[in-house]
MIZA-847269 format. One line per 8 residues: number of its first residue (from 1); their letters; for each residue x, y, z of N, C-alpha, C. Coordinates in nm, 3 decimals, padded with zeros to 5 digits. Example, Ala and Ser with C-alpha at 12.3 -4.5 7.8 and 13.67 -1.06 7.14 Angstrom:
% residues 2
1> AS> 01.319,-00.569,00.780,01.230,-00.450,00.780,01.320,-00.330,00.780  01.285,-00.225,00.708,01.367,-00.106,00.714,01.290,00.003,00.787
% end
This chain:
% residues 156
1> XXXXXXXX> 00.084,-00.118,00.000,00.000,00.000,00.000,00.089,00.125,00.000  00.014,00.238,-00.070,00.100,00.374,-00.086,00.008,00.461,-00.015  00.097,00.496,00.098,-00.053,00.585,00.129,00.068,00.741,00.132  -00.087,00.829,00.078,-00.073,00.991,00.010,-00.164,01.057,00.089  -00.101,01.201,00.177,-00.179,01.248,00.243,-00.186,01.394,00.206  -00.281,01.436,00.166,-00.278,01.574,00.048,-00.334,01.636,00.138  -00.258,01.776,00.178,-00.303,01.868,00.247,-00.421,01.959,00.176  -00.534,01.927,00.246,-00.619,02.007,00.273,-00.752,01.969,00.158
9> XXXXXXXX> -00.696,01.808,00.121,-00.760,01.729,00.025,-00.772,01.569,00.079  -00.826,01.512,-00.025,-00.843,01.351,00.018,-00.699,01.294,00.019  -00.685,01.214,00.184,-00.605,01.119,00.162,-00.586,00.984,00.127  -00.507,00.911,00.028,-00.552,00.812,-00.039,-00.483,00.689,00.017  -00.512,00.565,00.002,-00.430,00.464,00.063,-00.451,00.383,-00.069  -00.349,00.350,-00.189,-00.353,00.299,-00.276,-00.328,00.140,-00.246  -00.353,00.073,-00.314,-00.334,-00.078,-00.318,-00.318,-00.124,-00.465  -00.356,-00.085,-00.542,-00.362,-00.109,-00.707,-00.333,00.004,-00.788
17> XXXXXXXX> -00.252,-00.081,-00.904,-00.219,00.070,-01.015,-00.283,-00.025,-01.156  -00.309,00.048,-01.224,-00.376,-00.017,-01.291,-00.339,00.062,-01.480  -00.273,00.034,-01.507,-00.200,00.089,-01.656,-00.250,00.041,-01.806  -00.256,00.137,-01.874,-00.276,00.162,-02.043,-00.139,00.053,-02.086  -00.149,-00.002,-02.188,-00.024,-00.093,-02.234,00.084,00.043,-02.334  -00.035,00.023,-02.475,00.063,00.110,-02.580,00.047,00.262,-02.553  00.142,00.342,-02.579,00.081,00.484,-02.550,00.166,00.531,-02.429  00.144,00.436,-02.300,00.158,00.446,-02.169,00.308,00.365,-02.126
25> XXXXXXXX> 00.299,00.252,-02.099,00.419,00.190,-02.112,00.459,00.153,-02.206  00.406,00.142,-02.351,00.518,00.110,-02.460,00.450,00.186,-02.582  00.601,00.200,-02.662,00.540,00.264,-02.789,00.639,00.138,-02.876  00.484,00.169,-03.012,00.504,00.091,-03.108,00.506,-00.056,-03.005  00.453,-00.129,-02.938,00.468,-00.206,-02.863,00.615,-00.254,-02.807  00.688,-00.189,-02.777,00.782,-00.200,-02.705,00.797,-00.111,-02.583  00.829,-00.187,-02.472,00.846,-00.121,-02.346,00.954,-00.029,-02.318  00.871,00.113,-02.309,00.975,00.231,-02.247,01.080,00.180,-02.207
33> XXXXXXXX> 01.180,00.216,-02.207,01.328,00.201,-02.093,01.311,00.293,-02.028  01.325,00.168,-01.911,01.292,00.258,-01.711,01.207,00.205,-01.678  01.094,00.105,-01.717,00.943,00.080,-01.694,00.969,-00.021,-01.609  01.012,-00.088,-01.682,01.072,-00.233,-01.593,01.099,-00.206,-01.489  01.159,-00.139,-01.448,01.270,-00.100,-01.324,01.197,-00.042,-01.251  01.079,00.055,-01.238,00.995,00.123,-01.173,00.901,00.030,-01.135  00.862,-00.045,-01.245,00.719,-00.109,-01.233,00.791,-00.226,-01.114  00.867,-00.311,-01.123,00.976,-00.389,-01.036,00.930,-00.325,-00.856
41> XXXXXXXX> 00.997,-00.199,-00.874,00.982,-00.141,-00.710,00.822,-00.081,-00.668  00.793,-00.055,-00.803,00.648,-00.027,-00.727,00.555,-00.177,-00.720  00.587,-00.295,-00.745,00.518,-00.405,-00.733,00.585,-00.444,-00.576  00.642,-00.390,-00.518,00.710,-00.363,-00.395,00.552,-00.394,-00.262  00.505,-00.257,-00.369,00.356,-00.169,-00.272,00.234,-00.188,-00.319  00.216,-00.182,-00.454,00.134,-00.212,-00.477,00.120,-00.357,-00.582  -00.068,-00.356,-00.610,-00.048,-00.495,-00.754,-00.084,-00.389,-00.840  -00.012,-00.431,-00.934,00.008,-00.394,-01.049,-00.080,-00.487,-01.151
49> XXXXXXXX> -00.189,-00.420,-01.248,-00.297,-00.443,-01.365,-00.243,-00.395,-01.484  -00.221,-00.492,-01.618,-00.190,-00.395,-01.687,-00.348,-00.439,-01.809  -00.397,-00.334,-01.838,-00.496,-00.398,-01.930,-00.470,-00.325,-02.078  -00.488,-00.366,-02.172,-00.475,-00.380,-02.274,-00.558,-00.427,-02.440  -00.544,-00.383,-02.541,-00.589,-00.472,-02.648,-00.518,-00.530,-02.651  -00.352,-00.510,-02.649,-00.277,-00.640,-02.670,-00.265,-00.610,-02.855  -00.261,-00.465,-02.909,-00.242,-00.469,-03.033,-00.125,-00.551,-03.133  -00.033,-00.544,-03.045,00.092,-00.611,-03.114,00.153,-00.795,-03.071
57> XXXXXXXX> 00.025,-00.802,-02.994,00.050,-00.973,-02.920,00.171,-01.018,-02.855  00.232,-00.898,-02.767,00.345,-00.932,-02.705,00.334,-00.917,-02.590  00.199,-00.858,-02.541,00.240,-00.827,-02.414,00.221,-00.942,-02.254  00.175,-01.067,-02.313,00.250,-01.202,-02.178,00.384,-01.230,-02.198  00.441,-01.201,-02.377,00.574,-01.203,-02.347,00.660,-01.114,-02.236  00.640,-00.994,-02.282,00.696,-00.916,-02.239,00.652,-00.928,-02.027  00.577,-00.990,-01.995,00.577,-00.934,-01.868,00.544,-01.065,-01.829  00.620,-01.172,-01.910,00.606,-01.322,-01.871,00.754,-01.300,-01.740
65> XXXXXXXX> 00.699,-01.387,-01.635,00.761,-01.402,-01.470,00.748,-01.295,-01.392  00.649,-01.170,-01.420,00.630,-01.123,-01.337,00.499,-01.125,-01.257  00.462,-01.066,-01.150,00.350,-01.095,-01.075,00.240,-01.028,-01.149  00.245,-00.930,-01.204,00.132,-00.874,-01.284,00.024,-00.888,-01.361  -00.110,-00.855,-01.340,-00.206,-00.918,-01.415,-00.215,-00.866,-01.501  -00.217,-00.937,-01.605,-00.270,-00.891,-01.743,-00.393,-00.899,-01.764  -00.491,-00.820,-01.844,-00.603,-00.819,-01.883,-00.623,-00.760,-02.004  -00.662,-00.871,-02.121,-00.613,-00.835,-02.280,-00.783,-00.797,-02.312
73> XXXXXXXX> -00.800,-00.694,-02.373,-00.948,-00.649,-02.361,-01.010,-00.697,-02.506  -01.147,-00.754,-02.539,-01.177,-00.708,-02.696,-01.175,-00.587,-02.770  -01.161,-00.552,-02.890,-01.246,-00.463,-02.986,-01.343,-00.358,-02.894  -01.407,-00.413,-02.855,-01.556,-00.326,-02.872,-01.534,-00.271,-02.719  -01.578,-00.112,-02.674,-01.622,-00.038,-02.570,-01.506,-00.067,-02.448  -01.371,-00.071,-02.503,-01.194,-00.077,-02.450,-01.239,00.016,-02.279  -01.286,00.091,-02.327,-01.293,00.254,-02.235,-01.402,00.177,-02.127  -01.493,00.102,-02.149,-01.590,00.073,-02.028,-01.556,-00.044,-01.972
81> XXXXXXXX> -01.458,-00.149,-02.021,-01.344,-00.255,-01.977,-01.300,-00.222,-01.855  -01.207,-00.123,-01.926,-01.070,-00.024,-01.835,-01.150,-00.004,-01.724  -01.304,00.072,-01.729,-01.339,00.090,-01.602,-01.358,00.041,-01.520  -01.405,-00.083,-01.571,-01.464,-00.194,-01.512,-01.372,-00.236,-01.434  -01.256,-00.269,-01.462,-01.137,-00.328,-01.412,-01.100,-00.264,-01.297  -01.152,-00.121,-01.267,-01.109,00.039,-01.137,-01.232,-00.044,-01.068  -01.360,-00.032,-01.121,-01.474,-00.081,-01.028,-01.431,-00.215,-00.976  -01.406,-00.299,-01.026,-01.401,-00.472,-00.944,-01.283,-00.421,-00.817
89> XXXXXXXX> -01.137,-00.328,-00.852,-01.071,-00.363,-00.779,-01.103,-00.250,-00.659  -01.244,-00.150,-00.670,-01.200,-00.078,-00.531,-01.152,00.093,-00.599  -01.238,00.140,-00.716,-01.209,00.255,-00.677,-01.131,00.338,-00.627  -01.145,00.374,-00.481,-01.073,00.469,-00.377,-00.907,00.387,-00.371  -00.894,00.244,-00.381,-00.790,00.190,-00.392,-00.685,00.218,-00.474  -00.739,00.258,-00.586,-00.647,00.263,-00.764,-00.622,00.385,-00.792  -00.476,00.383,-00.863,-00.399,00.453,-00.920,-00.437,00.404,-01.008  -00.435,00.484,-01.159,-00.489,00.458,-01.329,-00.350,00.567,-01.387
97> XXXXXXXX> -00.303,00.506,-01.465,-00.207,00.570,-01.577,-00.246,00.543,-01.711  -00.288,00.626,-01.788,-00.304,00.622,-01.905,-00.293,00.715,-02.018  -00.316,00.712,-02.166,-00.286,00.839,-02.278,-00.398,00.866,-02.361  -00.466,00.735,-02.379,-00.592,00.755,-02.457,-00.719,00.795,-02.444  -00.802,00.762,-02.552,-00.931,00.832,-02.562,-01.010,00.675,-02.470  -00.956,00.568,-02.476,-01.047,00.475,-02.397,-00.967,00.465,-02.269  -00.927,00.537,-02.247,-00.812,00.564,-02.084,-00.927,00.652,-01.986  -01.007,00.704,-02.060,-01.104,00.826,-01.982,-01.140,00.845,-01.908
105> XXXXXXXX> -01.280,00.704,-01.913,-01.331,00.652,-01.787,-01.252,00.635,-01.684  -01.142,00.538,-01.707,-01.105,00.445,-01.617,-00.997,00.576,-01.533  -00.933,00.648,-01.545,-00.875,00.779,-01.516,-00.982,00.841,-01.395  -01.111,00.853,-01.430,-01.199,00.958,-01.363,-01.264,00.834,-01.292  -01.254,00.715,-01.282,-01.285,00.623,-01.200,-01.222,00.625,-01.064  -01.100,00.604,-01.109,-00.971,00.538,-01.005,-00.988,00.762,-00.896  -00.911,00.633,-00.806,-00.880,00.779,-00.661,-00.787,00.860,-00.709  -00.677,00.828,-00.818,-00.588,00.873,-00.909,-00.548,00.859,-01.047
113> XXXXXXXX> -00.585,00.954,-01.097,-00.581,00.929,-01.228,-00.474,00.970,-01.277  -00.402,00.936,-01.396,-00.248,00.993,-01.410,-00.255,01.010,-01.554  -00.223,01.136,-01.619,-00.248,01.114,-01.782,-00.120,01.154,-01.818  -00.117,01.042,-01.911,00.058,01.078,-01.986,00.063,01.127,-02.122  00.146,01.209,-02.174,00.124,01.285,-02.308,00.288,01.253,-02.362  00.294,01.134,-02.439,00.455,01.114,-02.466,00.443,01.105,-02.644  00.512,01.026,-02.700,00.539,01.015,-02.854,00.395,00.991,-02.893  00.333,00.882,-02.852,00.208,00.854,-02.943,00.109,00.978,-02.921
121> XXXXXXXX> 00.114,01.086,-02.843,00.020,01.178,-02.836,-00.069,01.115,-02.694  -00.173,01.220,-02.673,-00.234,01.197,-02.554,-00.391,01.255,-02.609  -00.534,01.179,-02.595,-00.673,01.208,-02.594,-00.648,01.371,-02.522  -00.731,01.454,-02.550,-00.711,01.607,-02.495,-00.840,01.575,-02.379  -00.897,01.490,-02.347,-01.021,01.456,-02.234,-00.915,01.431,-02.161  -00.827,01.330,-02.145,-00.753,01.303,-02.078,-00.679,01.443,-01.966  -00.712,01.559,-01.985,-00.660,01.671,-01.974,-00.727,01.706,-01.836  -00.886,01.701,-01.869,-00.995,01.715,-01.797,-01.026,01.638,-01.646
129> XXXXXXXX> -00.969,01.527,-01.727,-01.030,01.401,-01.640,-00.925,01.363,-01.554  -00.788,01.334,-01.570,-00.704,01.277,-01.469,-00.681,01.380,-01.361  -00.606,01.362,-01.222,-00.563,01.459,-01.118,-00.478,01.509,-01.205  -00.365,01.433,-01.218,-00.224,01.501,-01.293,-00.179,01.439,-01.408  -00.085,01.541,-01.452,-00.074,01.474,-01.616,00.108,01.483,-01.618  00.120,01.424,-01.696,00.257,01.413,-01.687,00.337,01.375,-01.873  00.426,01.450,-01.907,00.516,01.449,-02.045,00.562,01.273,-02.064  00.601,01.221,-01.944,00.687,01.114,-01.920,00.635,00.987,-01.845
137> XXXXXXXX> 00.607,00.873,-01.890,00.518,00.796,-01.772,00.679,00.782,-01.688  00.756,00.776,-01.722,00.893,00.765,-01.592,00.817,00.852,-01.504  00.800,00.955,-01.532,00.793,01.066,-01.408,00.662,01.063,-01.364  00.545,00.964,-01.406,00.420,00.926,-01.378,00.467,00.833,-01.304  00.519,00.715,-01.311,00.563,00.654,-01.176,00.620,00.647,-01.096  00.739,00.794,-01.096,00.767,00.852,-00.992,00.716,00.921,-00.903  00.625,00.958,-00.937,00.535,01.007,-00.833,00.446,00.937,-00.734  00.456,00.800,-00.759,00.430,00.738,-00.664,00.495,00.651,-00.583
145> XXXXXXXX> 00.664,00.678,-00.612,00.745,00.590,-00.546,00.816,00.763,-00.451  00.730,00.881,-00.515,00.751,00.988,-00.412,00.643,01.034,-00.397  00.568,01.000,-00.299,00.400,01.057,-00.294,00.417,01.223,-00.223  00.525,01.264,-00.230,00.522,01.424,-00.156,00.538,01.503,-00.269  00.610,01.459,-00.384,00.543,01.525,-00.519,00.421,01.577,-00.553  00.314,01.447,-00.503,00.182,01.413,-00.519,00.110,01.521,-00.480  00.181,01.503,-00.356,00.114,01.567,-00.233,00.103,01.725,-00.271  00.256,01.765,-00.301,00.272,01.934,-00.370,00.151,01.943,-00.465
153> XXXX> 00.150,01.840,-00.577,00.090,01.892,-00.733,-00.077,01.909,-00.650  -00.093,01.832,-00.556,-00.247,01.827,-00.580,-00.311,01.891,-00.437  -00.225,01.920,-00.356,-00.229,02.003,-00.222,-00.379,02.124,-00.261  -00.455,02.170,-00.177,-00.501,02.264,-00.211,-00.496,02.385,-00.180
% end
């Protein structure tokens, strides 16, 4: 658990992060360098979800021996999946990182929403809807292996 205590706002006690595949942790389906290594220490604190279409069919390779659940979504209504996946695990529990236009929901679901704007571009809802947004998912999951970042960006 990560627990974040935002002055003069909700304090959160995370248990789940719950992540966009392409876009978010990988472009062109390959995994950022640094992801590994973050995602590693933050599976420390929290469980880690990664859900997905799974556009490029690599992604049990890629995160084959680690503890992480995968959840490879269909085609149809990606965006009410994603949410679904914030609702089963607990809401107030989840951290959400994501870039897209079916990232939306599941962003304005979770107790934290995190929107990342890197090479593939970022949904402009995404803008609206997450707490914080971030250039870099590195520095999207740094902020939760430093929740006093957190704490600054979203303090009131």
């Amino acid at each position: 658990m990560i627990p974040i205590d935002i002055p003069g706002g909700n304090n959160l006690r995370l248990e789940h992060l719950v992540l966009d595949f392409n876009g978010t942790l990988a472009l062109d389906g390959q995994l950022i360098p640094g992801v590994s290594e973050r995602l590693s220490q933050l599976a420390g604190h929290l469980s880690i979800h990664i859900v997905t279409a799974d556009t490029f069919g690599n992604v049990a390779r890629i995160f084959e021996g680690t503890p992480y659940r995968i959840v490879v979504l269909g085609p149809d209504r990606q965006d009410q999946g994603k949410q679904q996946v914030i609702r089963d695990l607990g809401p107030l529990q989840c951290a959400a990182m994501g870039n897209g236009k079916n990232d939306v929901l599941m962003l304005g679901e979770a107790a934290l929403g995190i929107g990342v704007i890197q090479q593939e571009g970022g949904f402009p809802g995404i803008l609206t809807t997450a707490d914080v947004v971030c250039t870099n998912v590195l520095d999207g999951l740094d902020l939760l292996t430093n929740p006093l970042r957190l704490a600054a960006t979203l303090r009131n």
